[in-house]
N, CA, C and O atoms as CSV, one atom per row, in Angstrom:
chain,resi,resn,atom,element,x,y,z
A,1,UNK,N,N,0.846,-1.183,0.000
A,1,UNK,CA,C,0.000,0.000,0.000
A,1,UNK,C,C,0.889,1.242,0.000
A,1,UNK,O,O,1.759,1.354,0.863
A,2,UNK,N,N,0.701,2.203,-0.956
A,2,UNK,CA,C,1.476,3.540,-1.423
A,2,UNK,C,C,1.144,4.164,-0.124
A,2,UNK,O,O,0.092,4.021,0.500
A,3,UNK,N,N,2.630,5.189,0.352
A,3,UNK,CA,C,1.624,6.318,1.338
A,3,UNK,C,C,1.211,7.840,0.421
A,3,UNK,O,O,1.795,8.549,-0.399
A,4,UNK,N,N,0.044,7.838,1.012
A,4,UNK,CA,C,0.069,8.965,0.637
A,4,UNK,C,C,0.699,10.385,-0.040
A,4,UNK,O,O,1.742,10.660,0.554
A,5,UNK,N,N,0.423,11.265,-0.986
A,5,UNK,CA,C,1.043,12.626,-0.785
A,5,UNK,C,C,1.399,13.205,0.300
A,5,UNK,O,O,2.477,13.655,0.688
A,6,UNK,N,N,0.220,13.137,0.814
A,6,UNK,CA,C,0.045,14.335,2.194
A,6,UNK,C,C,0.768,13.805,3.257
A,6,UNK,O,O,1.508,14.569,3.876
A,7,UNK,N,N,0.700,12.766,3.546
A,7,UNK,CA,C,1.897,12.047,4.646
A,7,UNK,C,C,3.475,12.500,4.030
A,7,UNK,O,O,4.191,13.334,4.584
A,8,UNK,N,N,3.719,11.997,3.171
A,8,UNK,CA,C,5.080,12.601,2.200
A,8,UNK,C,C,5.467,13.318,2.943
A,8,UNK,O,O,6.481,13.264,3.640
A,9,UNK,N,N,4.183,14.552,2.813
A,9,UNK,CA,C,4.630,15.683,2.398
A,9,UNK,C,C,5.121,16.322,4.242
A,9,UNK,O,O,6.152,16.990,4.312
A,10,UNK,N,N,4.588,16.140,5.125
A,10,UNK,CA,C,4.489,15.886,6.470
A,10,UNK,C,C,5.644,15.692,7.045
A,10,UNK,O,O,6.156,16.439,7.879
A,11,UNK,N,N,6.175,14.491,6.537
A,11,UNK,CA,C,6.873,13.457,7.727
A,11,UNK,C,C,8.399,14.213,7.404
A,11,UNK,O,O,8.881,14.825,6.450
A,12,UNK,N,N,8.851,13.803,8.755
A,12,UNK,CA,C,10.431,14.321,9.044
A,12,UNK,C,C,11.031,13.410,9.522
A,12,UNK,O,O,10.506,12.362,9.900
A,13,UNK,N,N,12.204,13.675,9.575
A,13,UNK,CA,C,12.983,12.664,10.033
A,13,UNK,C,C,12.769,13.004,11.619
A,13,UNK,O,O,12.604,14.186,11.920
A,14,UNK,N,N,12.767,11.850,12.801
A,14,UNK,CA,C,12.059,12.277,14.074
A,14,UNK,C,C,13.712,12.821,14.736
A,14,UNK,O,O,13.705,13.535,15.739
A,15,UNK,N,N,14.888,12.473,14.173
A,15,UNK,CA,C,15.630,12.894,15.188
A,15,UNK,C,C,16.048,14.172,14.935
A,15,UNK,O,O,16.295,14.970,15.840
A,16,UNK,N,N,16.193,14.546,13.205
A,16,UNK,CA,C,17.052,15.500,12.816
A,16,UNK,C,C,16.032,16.509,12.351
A,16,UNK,O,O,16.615,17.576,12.160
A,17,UNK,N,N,14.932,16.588,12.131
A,17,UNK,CA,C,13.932,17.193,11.641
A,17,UNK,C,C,14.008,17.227,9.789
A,17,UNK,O,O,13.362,17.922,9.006
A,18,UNK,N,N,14.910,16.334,9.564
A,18,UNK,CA,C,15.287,16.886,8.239
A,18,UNK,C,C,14.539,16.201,6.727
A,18,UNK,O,O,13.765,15.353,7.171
A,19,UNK,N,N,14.455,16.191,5.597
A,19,UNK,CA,C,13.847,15.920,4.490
A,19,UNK,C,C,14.215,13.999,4.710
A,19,UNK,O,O,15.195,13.433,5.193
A,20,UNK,N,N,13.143,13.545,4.206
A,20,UNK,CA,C,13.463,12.028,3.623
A,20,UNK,C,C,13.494,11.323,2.600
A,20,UNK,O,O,12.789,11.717,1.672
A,21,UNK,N,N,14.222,10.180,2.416
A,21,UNK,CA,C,13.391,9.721,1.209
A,21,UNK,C,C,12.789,8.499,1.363
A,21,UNK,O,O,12.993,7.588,2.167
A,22,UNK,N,N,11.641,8.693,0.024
A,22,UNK,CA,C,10.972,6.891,0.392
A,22,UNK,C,C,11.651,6.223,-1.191
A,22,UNK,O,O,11.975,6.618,-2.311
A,23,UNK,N,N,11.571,4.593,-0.137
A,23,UNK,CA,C,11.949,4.156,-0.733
A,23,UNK,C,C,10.534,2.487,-0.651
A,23,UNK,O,O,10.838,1.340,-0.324
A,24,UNK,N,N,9.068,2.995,-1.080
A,24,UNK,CA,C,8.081,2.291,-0.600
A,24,UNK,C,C,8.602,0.649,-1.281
A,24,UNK,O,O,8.165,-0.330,-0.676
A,25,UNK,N,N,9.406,0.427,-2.365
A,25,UNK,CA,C,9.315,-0.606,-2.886
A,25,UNK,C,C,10.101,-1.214,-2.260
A,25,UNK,O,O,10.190,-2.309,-2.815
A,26,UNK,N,N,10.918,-1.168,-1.196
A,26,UNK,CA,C,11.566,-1.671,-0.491
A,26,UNK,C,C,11.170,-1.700,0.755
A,26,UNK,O,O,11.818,-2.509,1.419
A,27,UNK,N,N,10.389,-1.157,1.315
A,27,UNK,CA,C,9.471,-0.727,2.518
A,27,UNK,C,C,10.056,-0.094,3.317
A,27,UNK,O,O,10.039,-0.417,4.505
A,28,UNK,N,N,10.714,0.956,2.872
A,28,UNK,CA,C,12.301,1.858,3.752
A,28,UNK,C,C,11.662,3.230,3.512
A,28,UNK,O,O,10.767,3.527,2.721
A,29,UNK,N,N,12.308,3.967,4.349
A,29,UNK,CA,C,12.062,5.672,4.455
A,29,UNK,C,C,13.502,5.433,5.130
A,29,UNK,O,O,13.932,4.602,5.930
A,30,UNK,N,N,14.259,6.943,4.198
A,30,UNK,CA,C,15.821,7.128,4.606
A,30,UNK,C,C,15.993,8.145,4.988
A,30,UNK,O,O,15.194,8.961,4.528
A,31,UNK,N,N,17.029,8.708,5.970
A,31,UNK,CA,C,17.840,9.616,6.464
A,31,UNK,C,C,18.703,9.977,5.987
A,31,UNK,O,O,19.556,9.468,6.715
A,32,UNK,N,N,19.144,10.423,5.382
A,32,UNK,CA,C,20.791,10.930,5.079
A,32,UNK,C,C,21.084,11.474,5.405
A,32,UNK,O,O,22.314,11.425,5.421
A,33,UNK,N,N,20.599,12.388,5.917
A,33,UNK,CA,C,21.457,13.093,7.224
A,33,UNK,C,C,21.968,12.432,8.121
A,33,UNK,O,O,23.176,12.471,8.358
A,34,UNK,N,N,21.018,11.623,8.853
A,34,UNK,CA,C,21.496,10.401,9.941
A,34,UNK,C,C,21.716,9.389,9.485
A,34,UNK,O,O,21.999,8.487,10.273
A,35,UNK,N,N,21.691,9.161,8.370
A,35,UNK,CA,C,22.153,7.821,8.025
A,35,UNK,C,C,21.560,6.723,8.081
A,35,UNK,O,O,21.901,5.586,7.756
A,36,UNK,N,N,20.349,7.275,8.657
A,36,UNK,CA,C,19.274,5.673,9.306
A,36,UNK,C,C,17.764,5.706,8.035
A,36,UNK,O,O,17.192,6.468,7.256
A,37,UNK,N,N,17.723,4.438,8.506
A,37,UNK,CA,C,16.874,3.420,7.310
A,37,UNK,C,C,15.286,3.376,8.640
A,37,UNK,O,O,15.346,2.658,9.639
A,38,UNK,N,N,14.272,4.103,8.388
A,38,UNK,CA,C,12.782,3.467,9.059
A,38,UNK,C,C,12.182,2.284,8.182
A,38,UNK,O,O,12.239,2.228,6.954
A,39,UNK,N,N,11.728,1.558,8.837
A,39,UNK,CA,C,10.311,0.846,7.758
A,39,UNK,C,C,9.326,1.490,8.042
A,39,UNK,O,O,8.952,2.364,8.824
A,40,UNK,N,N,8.724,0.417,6.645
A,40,UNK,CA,C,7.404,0.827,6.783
A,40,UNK,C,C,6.882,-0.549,6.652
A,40,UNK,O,O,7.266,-1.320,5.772
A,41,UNK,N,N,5.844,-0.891,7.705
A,41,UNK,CA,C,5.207,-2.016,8.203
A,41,UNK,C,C,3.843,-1.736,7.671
A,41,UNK,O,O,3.276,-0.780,8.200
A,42,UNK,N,N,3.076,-2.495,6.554
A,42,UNK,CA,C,2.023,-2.621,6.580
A,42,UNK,C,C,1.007,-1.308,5.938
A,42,UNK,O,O,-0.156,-1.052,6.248
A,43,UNK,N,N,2.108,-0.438,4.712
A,43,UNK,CA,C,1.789,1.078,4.770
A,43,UNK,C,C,1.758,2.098,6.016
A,43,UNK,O,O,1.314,3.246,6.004
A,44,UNK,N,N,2.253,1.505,6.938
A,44,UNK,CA,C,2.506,2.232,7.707
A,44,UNK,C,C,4.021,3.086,8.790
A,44,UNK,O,O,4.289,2.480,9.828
A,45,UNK,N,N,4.642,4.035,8.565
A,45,UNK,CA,C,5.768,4.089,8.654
A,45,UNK,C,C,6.137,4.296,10.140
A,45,UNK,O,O,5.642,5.061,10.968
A,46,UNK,N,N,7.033,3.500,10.235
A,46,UNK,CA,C,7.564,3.746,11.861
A,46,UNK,C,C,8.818,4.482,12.376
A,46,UNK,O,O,9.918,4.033,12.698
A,47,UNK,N,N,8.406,5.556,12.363
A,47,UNK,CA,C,9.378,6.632,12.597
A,47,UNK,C,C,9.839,6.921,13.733
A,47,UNK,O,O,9.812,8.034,14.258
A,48,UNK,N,N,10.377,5.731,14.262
A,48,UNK,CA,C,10.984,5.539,15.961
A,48,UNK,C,C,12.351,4.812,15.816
A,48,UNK,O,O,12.776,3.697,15.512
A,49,UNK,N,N,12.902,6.261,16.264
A,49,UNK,CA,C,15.018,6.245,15.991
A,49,UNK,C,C,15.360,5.163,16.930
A,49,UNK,O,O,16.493,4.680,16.916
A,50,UNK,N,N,14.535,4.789,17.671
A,50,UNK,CA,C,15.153,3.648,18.711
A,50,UNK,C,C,14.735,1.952,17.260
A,50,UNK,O,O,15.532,1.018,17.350
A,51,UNK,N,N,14.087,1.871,16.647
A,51,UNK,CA,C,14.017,0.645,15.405
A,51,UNK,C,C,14.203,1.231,14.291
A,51,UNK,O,O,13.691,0.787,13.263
A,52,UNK,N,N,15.034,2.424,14.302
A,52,UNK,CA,C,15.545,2.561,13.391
A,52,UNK,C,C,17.238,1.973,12.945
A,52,UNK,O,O,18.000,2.258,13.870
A,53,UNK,N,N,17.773,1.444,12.103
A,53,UNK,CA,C,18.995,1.278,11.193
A,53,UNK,C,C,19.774,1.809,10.596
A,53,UNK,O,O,19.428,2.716,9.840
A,54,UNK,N,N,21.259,1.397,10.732
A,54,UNK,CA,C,22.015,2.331,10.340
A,54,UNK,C,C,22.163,2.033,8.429
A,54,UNK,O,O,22.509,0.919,8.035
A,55,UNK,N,N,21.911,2.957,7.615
A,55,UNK,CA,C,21.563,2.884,6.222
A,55,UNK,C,C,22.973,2.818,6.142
A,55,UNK,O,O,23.619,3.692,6.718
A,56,UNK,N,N,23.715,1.675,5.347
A,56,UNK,CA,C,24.888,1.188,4.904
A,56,UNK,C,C,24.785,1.372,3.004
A,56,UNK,O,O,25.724,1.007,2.296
């Protein structure tokens, strides 16, 4: 399940406040600033730096 525009357009990175990218076909939302990888479980993204990954 796609997310939304409006979520897109919304979401921040929770630690750095900064831009993301999705990456839905993989079920990832990235940091590059921090370097960290969120999922997304179920169309739904979990934007908690404590299950978040370090993006290698």
């Amino acid at each position: 399940m796609p997310l939304s525009p409006e979520l897109k357009e919304i979401l921040a990175c929770p630690k750095c406040k900064g831009p993301l990218e999705f990456h839905e076909e993989a079920g990832q939302i990235h940091c590059t600033a921090c370097r960290l990888v969120y999922r997304i479980d179920d169309g739904i993204p979990v934007m908690l730096v404590d299950e978040a990954r370090p993006l290698t």
